[in-house]
N, C-alpha and C positions, 0 to 999 in steps of 0.2 A: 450359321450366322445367328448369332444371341439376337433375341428379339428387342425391339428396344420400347421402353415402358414410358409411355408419357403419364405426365402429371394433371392431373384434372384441374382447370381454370377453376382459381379462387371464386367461390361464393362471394357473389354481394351482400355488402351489409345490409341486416334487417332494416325495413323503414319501419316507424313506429305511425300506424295512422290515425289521424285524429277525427275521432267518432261524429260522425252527422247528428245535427239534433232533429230529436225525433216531433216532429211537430205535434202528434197529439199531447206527448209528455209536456211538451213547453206550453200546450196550452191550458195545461192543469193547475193553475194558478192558483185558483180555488179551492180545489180539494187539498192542496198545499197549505193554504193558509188554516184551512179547517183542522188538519192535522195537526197544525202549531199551536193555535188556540185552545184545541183538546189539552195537548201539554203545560203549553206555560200559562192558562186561565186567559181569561179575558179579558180587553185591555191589554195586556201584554205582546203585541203582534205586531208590528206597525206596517210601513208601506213595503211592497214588494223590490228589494233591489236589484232582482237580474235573476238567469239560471247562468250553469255551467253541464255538457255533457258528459256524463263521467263512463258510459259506454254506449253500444246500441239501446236503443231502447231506455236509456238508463239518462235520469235528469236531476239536477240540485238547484230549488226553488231555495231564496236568499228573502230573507225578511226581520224587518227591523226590530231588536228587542225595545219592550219600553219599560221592561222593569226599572225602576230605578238602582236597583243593588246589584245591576250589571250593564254598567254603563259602556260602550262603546261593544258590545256584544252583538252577534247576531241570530236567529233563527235558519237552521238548515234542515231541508227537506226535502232529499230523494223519492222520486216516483220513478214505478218504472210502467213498460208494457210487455207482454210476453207474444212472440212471433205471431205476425196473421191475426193478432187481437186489435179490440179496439177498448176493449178495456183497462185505463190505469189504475193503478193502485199504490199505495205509499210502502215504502221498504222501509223508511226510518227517519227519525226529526229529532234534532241532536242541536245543542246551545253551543257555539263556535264564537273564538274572541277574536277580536277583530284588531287592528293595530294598537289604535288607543283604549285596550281593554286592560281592566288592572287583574293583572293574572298572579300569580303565586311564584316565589324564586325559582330558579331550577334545583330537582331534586338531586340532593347530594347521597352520595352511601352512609350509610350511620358509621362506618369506620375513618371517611374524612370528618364525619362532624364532631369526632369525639377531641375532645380537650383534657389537658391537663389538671385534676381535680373533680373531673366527673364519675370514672370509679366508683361504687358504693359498696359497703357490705352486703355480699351475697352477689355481687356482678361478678361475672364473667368477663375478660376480655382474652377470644382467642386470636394467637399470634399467626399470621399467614407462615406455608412452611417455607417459600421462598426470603422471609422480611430478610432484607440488605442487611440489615442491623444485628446478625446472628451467624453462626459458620458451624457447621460438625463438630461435634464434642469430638474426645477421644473416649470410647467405650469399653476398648480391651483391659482391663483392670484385675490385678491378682489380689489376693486378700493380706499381701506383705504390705500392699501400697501403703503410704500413712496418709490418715486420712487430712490430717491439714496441710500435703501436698495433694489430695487427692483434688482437696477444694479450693487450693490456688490455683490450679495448674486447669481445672472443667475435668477434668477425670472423671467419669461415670456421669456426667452431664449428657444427655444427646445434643445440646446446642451451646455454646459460648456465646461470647461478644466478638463481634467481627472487626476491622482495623475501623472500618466503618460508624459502625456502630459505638465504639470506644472515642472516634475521634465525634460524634454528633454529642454526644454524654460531656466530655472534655468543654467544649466550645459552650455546649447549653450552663453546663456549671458555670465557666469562669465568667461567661456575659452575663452573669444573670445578678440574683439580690447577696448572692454568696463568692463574688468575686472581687477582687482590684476596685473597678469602678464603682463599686454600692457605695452613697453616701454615708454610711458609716463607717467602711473602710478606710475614707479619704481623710476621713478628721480623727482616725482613733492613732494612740503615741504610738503604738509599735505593729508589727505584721504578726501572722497566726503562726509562720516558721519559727517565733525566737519563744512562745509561749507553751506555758507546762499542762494547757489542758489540750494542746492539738494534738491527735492520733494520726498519724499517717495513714494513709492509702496502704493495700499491698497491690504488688505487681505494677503494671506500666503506669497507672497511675499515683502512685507511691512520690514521685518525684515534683508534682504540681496540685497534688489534694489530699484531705485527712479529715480525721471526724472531729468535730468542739466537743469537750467534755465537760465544760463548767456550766453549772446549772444553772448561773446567775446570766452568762451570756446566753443574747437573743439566735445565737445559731447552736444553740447546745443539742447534741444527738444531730446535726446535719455536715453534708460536708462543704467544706470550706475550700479556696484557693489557701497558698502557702502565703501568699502576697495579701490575702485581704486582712482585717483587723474589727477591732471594735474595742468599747471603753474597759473590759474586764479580762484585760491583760495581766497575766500574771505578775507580769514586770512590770504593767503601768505606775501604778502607786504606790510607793511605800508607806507605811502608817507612820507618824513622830511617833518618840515614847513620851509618856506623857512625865508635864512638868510637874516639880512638889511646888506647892504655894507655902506661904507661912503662915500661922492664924492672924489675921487682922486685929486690929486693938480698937477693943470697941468702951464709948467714956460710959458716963455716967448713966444718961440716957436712952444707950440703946443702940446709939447710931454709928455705921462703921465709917471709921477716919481713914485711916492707911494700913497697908500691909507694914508690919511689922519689922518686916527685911531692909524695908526701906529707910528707916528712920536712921538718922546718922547718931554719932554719942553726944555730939553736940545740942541737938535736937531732942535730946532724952534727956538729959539735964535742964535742960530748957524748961522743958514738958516739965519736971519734977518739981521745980520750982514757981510753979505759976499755979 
């Protein structure tokens, strides 16, 4: 007969107990406060608001801050005692804010706080090696490759742009001061598709962006939507050729009468006779 194995009765949950206070600690009020006064100067201390016991033995004396430059703040000051003593002693006295305490934002990482245009020369900014915004190069590369498919195609890159990352670039361009809706684009005569300084894009973005090449436009060396525009379109204005005038006929004194062209022959005989 196989023996048969029982299972041992689940353990009960730990109870967590909450610490007796220890009466000589809470009666240290005093040596509490002296302790705070040591640190934050004097005056600075005010009325005692309460303890709390933070183990055996173990107390946090609560008192009022009165500095002015930390207003709704308080003073905290654990004492303790050590077993079969009767002696207490302070562990530590520390400036704790209290609801209405004006406290400082939550700390962000410096790689959320960075923005657009903060870069400088000589920064560094490293790319995490998971960023969404990147995918595996292709690395296996012969030396027949050419190199301007080398460098359309990320060939010898370790990372490209991800579909991701391509579509975040895409959306950030076209919503931005270089797309469709900029107020320049909406009032200029024609689009950046039908003009002789836009460059296309290569590859996926070839079909929606391109680089300005006229000096005289305000997006020159940047890239453009095919849809947005602005006034130094190559086809916006044509120049007139200029017109020939004829020399004016000027009298006696100086002064100019009419252009010349105008004078009819009746009006010239006129003239001649007077």
């Amino acid at each position: 007969m196989s023996a048969v194995r029982q299972s041992s009765p689940a353990r009960p949950a730990r109870r967590t107990r909450t610490p007796a206070v220890d009466q000589a600690c809470a009666e240290a009020i005093d040596l509490a406060r002296e302790a705070a006064e040591e640190t934050a100067g004097p005056g600075n201390v005010g009325e005692h608001l309460g303890l709390q016991s933070e183990a055996d033995r173990v107390v946090t004396h609560f008192f009022t801050c009165l500095d002015p430059a930390y207003q709704g703040w308080h003073w905290a000051v654990t004492v303790a005692r050590a077993a079969r003593a009767k002696l207490v002693t302070v562990c530590e006295c520390v400036l704790l804010p209290g609801e209405s305490a004006l406290r400082p934002p939550e700390w962000v990482p410096w790689l959320e706080r960075l923005r657009p245009g903060d870069l400088g020369p000589g920064d560094l900014l490293p790319t995490a090696s998971d960023d969404p915004r990147l995918a595996p190069g292709l690395t296996q590369i012969s030396d027949a490759t050419d190199h301007q498919a080398q460098w359309e195609l990320g060939l010898g890159r370790a990372r490209v742009l991800s579909a991701e990352g391509r579509d975040e670039a895409a959306a950030r361009w076209y919503e931005g001061t270089s797309g469709p809706h900029a107020p320049i684009a909406t009032a200029a005569p024609a689009q950046c598709a039908t003009c002789g300084f836009f460059v296309p894009l290569a590859g996926a973005f070839r079909r929606v962006f391109g680089a300005c090449a006229n000096e005289y436009a305000p997006d020159d060396g940047k890239i453009v939507s095919v849809d947005h525009g602005c006034g130094a379109h190559s086809e916006a204005v044509v120049v007139p050729p200029p017109v020939e005038t004829s020399e004016p006929i000027v009298d006696e004194l100086g002064y100019d009468l009419i252009p010349a062209a105008s004078i009819s022959e009746e009006d010239e005989e006129a003239l001649g006779h007077s």
